[in-house]
C-alpha positions in Angstrom: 8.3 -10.9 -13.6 9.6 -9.3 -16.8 13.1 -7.8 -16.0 15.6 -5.5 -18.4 19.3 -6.0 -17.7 22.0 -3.3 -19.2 25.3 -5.1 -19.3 25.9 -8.3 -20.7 29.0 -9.1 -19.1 29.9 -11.6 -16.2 27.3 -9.9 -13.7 24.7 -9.7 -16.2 25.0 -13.0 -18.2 24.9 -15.3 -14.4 22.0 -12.5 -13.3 19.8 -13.4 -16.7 19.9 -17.1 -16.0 19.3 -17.1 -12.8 16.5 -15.0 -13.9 15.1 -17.1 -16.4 15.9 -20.5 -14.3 13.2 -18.7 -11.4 10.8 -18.6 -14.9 11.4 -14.8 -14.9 11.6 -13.3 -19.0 14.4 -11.6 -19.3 16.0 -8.5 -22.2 19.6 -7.6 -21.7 21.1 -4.6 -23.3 24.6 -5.4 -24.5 26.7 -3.0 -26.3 29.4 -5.5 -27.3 28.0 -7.3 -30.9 30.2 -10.1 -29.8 28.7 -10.6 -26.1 25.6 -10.4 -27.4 25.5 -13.0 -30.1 27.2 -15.1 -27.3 24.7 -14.3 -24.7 22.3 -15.3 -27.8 23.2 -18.7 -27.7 24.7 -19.9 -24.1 20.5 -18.5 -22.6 18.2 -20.8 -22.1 14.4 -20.0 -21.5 12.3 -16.7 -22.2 14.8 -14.0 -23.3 15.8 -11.2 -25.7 19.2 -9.8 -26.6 19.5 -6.4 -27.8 22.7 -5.4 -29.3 23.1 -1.4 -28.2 23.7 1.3 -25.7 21.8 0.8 -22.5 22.4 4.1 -22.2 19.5 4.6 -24.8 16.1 5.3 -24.9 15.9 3.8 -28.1 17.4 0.3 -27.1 15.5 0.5 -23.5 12.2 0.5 -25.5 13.2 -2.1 -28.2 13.8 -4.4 -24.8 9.9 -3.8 -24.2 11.0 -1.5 -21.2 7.5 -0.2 -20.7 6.6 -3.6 -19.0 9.3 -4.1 -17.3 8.7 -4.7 -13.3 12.3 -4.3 -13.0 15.3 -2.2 -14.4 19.3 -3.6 -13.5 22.7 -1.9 -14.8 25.1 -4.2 -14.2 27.9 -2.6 -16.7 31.0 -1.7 -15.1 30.8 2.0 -15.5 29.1 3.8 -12.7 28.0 6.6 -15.6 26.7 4.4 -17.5 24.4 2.6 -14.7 23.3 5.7 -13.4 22.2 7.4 -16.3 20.1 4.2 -17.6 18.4 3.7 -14.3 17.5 7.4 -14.8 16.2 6.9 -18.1 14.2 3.9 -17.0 12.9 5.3 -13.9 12.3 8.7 -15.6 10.9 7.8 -18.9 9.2 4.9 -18.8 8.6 4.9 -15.2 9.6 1.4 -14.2 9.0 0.8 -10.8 11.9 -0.2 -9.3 15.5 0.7 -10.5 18.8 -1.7 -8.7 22.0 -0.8 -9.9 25.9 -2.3 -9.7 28.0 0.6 -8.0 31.8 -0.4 -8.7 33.3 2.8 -7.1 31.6 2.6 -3.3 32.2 6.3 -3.1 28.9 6.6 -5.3 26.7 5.1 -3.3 25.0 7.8 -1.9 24.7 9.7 -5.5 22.7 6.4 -6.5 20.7 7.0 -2.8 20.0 10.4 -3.0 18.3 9.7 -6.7 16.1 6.9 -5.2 17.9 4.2 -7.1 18.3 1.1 -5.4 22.5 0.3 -5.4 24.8 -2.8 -5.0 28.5 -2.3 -4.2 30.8 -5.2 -3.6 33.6 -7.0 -4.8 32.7 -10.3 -4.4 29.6 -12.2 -5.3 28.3 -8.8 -6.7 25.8 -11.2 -8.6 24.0 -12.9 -6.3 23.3 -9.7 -3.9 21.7 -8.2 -7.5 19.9 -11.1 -8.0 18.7 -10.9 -4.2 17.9 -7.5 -4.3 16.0 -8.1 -7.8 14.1 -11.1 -6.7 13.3 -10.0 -2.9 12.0 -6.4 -3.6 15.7 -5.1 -1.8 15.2 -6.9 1.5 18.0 -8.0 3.0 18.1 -10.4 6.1 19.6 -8.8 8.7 19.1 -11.9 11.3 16.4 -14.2 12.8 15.9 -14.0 16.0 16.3 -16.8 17.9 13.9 -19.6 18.6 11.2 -17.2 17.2 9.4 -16.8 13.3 10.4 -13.2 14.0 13.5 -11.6 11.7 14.7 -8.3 11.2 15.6 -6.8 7.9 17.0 -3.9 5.9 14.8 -2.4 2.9 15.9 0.3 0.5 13.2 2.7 0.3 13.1 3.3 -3.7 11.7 6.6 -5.6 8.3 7.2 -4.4 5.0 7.3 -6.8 2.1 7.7 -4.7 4.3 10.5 -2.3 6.2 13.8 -2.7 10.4 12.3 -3.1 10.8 16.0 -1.9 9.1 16.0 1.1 9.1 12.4 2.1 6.6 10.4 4.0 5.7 9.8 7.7 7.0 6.4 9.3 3.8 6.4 11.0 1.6 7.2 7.9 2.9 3.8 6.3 0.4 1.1 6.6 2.5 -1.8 6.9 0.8 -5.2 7.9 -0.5 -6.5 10.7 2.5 -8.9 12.2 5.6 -6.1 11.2 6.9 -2.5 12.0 9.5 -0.3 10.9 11.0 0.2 13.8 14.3 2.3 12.8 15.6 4.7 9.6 19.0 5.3 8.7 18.5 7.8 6.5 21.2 8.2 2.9 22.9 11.3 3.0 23.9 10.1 7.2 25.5 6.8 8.4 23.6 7.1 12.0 20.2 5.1 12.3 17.3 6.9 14.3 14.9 5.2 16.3 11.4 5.7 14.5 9.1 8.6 16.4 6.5 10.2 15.3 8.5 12.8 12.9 10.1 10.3 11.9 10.2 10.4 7.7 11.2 8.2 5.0 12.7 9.3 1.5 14.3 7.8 -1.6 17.3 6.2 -0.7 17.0 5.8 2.9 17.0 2.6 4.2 14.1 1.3 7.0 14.9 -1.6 9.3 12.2 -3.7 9.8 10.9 -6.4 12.3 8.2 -8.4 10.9 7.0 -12.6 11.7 7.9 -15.0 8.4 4.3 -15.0 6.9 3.9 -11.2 7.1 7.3 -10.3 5.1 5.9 -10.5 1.6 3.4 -8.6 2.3 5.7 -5.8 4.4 7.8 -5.4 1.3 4.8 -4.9 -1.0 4.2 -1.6 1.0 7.4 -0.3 -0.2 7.1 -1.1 -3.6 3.9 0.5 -3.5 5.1 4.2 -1.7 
């Protein structure tokens, strides 16, 4: 995969070489001249370090942003992240947006915009890089004894169905072997059992029950609303 990174700091430096350890190429987007000739010289692998505003359309397109499979603001301003996931997501249409939310209260502005969010304190990094590398599935649990485990995915902004008006739970193809079997939707903290107006929209996230080998392919489907 080919992913852009805004931020250079902390987040963003361990996130890049993770990323290019997995033999992912990676641009980050560092407004600091000093980070970025640092971040220069400690990566190692298939990288590029751009020394400007994330925040730019400019800078996002001198990172090669229009190939980018995925987008990540890691800076620590909120503004900052949500404006350049707009930009990407907007203007050069990369398909999948995750963002670093430092202020939790913003979580469902970064929801309700269909970009994919991260809010912690602690080991902010490795949930980004989770999110990044496993299409924003999280492992809720595996069940016991069984190949069977239940997970979380963030529905993203969709391409291929109206953001506005959503799309049917039971219009989504998903693979043989998983379900979505419950929605909690973003703007409510309540999850609802799946019926048959039952809808999906940017920023709401889908619980899913699928067996081990048919997980890759369940997650495809929701890159691919």
């Amino acid at each position: 995969m080919y992913i852009v990174i805004a931020g250079g700091g902390k987040i963003g430096e361990y996130l890049a070489s993770v990323l290019l350890e997995s033999g992912n190429d990676v641009a980050v987007i560092e407004e600091s001249l000093e980070t970025a000739d640092r971040l220069s010289v400690v990566l190692q692998g298939r990288y590029l370090v751009i020394h400007g505003d994330g925040c730019d359309s400019k800078y996002q397109e001198d990172a090669g942003i229009r190939r980018a499979d995925v987008f990540v603001a890691t800076t620590g301003q909120d503004d900052d992240n949500l404006v350049s996931c707009e930009i990407a997501m907007r203007v050069f249409n990369v398909p999948r947006c995750i963002a670093r939310v430092n202020s939790p209260k913003n979580l469902r502005i970064f929801r309700e915009v269909g970009i994919e969010c991260v809010s912690s304190t602690t080991l902010i990094s490795n949930l980004i890089e989770e999110e990044t590398m496993m299409g924003s599935v999280s492992v809720a649990s595996s069940l016991t004894h069984s190949n069977v485990v239940l997970a979380e995915v963030t529905v993203g902004r969709m391409r291929h169905h109206s953001n506005d008006d959503g799309v049917r739970v039971w219009d989504v193809d998903m693979p043989e072997g998983s379900i979505i079997f419950a929605v909690s939707p973003s703007d409510d903290d309540n999850i609802e059992v799946v019926g048959s107006e039952t809808y999906l929209f940017p920023g709401d996230t889908a619980i899913i029950a699928a067996d081990a080998a048919s997980m890759d392919a369940a997650r495809s489907v929701f890159r691919g609303l």
